[in-house]
C-alpha positions as CSV (number, residue, x, y, z in Angstrom):
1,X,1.5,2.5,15.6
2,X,1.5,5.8,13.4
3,X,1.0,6.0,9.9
4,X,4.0,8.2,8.4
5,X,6.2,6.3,5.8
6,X,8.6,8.7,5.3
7,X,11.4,9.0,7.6
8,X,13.5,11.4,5.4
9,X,13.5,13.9,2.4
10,X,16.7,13.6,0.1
11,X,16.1,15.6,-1.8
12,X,13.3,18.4,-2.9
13,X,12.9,20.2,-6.4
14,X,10.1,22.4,-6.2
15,X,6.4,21.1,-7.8
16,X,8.8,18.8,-9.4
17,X,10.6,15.5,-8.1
18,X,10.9,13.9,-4.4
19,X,13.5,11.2,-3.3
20,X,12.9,10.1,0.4
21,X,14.0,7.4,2.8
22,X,11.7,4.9,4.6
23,X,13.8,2.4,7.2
24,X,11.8,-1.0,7.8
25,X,12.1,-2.4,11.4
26,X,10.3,-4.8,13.6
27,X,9.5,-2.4,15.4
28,X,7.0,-1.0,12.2
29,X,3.9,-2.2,12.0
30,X,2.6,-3.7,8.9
31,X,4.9,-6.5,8.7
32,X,2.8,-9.8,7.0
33,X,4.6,-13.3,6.0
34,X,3.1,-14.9,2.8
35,X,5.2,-18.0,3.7
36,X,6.2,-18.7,7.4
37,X,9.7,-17.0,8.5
38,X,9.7,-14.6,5.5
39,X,8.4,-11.4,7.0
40,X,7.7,-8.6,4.2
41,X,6.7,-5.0,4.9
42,X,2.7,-5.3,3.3
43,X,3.8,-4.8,-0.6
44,X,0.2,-2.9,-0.7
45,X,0.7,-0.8,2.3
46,X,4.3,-0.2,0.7
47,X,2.5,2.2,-1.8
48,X,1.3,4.0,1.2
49,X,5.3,5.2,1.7
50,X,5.9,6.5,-1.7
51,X,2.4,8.2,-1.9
52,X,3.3,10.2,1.5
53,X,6.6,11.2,-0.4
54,X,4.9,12.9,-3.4
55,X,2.4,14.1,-1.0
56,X,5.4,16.2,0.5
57,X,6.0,17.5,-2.8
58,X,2.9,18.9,-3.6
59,X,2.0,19.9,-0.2
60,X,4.9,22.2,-0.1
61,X,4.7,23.4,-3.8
62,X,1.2,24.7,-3.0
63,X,2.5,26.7,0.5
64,X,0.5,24.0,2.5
65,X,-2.5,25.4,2.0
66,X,-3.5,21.4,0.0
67,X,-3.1,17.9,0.9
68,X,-3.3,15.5,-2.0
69,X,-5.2,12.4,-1.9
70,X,-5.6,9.9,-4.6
71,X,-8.7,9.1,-6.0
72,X,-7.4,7.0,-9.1
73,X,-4.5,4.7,-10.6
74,X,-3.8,3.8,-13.6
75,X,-1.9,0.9,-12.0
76,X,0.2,-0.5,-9.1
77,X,2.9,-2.8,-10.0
78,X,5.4,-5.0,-7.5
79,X,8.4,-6.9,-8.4
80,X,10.3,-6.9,-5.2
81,X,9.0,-7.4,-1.8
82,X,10.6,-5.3,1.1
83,X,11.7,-7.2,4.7
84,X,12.7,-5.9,8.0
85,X,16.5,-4.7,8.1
86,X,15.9,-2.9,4.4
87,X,16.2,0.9,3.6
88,X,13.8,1.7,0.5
89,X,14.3,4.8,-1.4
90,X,11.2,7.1,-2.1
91,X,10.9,8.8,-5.6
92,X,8.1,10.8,-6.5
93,X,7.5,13.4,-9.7
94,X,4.5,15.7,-10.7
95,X,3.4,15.1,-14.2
96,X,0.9,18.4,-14.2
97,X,-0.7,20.8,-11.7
98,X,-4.5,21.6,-12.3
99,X,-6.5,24.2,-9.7
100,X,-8.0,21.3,-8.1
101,X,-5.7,18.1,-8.8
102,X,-2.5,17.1,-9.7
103,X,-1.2,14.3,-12.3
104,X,1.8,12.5,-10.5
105,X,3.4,9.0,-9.6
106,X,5.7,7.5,-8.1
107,X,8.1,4.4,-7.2
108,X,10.5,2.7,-4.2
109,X,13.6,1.4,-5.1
110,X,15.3,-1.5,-3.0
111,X,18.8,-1.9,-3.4
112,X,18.8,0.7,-6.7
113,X,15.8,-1.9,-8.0
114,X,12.3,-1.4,-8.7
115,X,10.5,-2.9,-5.8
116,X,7.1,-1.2,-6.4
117,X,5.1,1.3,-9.0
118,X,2.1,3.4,-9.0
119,X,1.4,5.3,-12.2
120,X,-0.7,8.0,-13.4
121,X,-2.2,8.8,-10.2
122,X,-5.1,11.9,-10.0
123,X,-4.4,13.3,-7.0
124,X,-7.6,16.0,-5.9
125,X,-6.1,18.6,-3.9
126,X,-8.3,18.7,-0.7
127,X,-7.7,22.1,1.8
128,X,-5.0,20.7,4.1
129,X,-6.9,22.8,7.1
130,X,-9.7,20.6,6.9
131,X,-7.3,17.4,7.3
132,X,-4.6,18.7,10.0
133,X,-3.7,21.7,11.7
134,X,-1.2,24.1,8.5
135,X,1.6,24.8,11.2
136,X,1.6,21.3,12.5
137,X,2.1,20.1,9.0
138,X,5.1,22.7,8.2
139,X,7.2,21.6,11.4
140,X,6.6,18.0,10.1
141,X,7.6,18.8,6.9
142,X,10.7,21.0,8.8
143,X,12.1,17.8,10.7
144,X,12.1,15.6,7.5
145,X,14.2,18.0,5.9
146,X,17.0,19.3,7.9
147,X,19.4,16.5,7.4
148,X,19.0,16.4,3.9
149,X,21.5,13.8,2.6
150,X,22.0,11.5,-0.3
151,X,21.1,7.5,0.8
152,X,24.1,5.5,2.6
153,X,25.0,2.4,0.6
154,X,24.1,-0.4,2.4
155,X,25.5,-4.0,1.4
156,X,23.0,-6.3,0.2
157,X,22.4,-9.3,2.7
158,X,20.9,-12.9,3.0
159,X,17.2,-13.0,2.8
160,X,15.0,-14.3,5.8
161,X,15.1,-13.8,9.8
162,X,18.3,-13.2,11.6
163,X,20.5,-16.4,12.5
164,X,18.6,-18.3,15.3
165,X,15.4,-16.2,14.8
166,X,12.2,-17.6,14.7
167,X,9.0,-15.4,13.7
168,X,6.6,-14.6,16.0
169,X,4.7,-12.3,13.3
170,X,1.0,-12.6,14.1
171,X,-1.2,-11.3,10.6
172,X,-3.4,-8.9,10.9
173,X,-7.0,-9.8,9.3
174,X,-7.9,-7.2,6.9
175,X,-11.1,-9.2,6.5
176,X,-13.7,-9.3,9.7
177,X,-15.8,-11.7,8.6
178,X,-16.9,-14.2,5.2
179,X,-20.7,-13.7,4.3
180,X,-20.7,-15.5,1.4
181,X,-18.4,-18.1,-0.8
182,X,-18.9,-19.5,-4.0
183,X,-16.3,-21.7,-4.4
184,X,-14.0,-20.8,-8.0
185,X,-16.4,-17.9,-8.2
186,X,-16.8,-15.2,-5.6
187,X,-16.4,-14.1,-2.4
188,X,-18.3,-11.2,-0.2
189,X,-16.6,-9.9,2.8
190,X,-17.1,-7.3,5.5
191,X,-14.2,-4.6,7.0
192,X,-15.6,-2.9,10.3
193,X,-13.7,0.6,10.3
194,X,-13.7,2.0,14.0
195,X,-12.4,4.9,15.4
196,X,-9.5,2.9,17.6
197,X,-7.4,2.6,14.2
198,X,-4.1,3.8,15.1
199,X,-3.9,5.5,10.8
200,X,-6.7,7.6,12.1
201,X,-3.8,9.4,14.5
202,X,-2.1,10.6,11.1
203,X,-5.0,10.3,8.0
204,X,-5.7,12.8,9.1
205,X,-5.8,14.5,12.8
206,X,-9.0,16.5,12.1
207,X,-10.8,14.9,9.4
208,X,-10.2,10.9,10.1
209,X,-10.2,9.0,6.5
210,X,-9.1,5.1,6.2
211,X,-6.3,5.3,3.7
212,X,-6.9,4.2,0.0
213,X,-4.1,1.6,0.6
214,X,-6.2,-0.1,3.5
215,X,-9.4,-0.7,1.6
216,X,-7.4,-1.6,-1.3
217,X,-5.3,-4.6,1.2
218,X,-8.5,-5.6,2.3
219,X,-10.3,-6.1,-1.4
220,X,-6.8,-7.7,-2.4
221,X,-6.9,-10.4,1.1
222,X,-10.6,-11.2,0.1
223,X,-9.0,-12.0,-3.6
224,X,-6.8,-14.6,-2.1
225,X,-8.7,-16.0,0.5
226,X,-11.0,-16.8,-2.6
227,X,-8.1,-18.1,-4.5
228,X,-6.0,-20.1,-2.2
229,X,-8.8,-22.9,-2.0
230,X,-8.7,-23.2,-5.7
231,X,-5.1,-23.6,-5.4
232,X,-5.4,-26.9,-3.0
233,X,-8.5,-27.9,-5.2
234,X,-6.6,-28.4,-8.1
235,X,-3.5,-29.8,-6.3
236,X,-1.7,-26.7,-5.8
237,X,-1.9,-26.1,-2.1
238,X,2.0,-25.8,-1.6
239,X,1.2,-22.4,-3.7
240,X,0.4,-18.9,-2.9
241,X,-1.6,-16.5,-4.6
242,X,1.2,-13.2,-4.6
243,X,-0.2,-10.0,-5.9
244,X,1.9,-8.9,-8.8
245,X,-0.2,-5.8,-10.7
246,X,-3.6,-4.2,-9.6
247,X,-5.4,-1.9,-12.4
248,X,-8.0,0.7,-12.5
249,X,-8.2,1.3,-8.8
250,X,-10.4,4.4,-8.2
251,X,-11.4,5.7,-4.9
252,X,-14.8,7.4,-4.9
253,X,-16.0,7.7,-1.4
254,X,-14.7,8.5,1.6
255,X,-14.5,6.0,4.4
256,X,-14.7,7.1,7.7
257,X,-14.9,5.9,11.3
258,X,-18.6,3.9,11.4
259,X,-18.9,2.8,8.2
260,X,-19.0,-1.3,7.5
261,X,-17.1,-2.1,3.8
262,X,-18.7,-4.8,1.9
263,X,-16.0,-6.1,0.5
264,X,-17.0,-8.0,-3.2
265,X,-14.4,-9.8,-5.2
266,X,-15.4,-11.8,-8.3
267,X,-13.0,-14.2,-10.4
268,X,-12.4,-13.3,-13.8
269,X,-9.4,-16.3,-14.5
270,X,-7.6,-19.3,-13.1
271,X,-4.8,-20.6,-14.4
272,X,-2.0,-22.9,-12.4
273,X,0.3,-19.9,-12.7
274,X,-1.9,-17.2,-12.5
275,X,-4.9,-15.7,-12.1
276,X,-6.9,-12.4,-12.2
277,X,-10.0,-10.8,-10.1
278,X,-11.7,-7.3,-10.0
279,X,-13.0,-6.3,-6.9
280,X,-14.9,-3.6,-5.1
281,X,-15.9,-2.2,-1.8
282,X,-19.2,-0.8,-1.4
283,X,-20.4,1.3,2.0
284,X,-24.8,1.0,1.9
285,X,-24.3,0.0,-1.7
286,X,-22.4,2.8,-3.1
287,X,-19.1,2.3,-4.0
288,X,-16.1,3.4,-2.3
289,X,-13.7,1.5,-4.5
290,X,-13.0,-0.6,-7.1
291,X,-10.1,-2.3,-9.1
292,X,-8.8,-4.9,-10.9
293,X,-6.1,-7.3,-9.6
294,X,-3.7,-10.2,-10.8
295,X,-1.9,-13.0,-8.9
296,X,0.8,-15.3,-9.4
297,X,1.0,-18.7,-8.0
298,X,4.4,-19.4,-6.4
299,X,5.8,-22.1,-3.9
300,X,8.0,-21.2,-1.3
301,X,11.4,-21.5,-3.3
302,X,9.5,-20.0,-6.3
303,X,8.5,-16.5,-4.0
304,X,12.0,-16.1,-2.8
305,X,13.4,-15.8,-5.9
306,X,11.4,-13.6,-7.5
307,X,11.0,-11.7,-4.9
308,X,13.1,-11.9,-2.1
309,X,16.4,-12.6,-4.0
């Protein structure tokens, strides 16, 4: 599957503001069920689609000469989660433009609503020829914008699968293998990154980098699958631990086809509600990435409303 989120710009103002469209589909990739026959478009990979939107922005307010990639967040926020059948609209907005980086973020709406946040993102202005080829990048940026129109209302539906559906979603693993547990403590995983990855087709055609968003699912699955058996320890194994904020997230290597994350996520509290980790991914111990992440615990009926609802 490719790795483009946006399937249409709005609307463009100039080094300023973008509002873009993303359609979800089974046919997409990315899909993930945190309860059986609820399938949600990966709320981390979500940021993924409103990062590509401001990336248009800047891209084209610098004459595609720079492609922007973030190396820090002040934070990632998600209050809605986003299912196949949903249109999500894209806004993005420059805060400041430095010779080397720009000061930005960005949201998706769902239904008019918040669904998910990333603020005060650093964005370093890499030279787009190094990533992809200029030309290719302008008649991408060409198609996205000639039908520029403002969204279609769409009514609001029933959340869940299609009457008489039943899910055949198979989860990716964003974690290869455990290396070591300590149960209500810590957990140490490893993500193989090979060249077959089909994001490597788009991020980026000459340069291949594995998006931010992608070490940042994987630290976040190695959070819960530390979690989840403190949930049933204490009683709470109808619960799910559903990623609600993730702080301080800086990305300080690149990660290429080859390299082996070591993916380290420590507990920092439990509670029967909630509970909070940091986390960090290191390549021959030096860090790639790191942040901070917190969890609620919800049931099934619990998740739906807050999120699906």
């Amino acid at each position: 599957m490719r790795f483009l989120f946006v399937d249409r710009i709005s609307e463009l103002e100039t080094g300023r503001r973008v509002r873009a469209v993303k359609n979800i589909s089974w046919s997409g990739d990315f899909l993930e069920e945190i309860f059986p026959g609820l399938p949600v478009f990966s709320p981390v990979i979500a940021a993924e689609a409103a990062a590509q939107a401001l990336s248009w922005l800047i891209v084209e307010a610098r004459d595609f000469t720079v492609k922007p990639l973030i190396t820090m967040l002040d934070s990632y926020t998600c209050s809605r989660h986003i299912q196949p059948g949903d249109q999500i609209e894209l806004e993005g907005a420059v805060e400041s433009f430095q010779p080397e980086s720009a000061l930005a973020h960005a949201r998706i709406l769902l239904n008019k609503k918040p669904a998910v946040e990333i603020n005060h993102g650093v964005c370093y202005l890499y030279p787009l020829h190094e990533l992809q080829d200029p030309e290719s990048a302008r008649r991408q940026f060409k198609n996205l914008t000639e039908y520029q129109a403002p969204l279609q209302q769409v009514p609001v539906v029933k959340t869940g699968l299609p009457q008489g559906k039943v899910s055949s979603l198979v989860t990716r693993p964003w974690v290869d293998r455990v290396i070591e547990y300590a149960a209500g403590k810590k957990i140490v995983g490893i993500r193989n990154v090979t060249s077959t990855e089909d994001c490597f087709r788009d991020h980026f055609p000459l340069k291949p980098l594995l998006p931010g968003v992608i070490i940042m699912e994987s630290l976040i699955s190695a959070a819960q699958l530390l979690i989840e058996p403190i949930l049933a320890a204490n009683g709470l194994g109808s619960k799910k631990a559903v990623l609600t904020q993730a702080t301080k997230v800086k990305f300080r290597k690149f990660v290429q086809p080859g390299d082996q994350l070591l993916l380290e996520v420590s507990l920092e509290s439990f509670h029967p509600q909630s509970s909070t980790i940091k986390a960090r991914a290191l390549i021959q111990d030096k860090v790639a990435a790191t942040l901070s992440a917190a969890f609620q615990h919800l049931s099934r009926d619990e998740y739906i409303k807050a999120y699906l609802a």
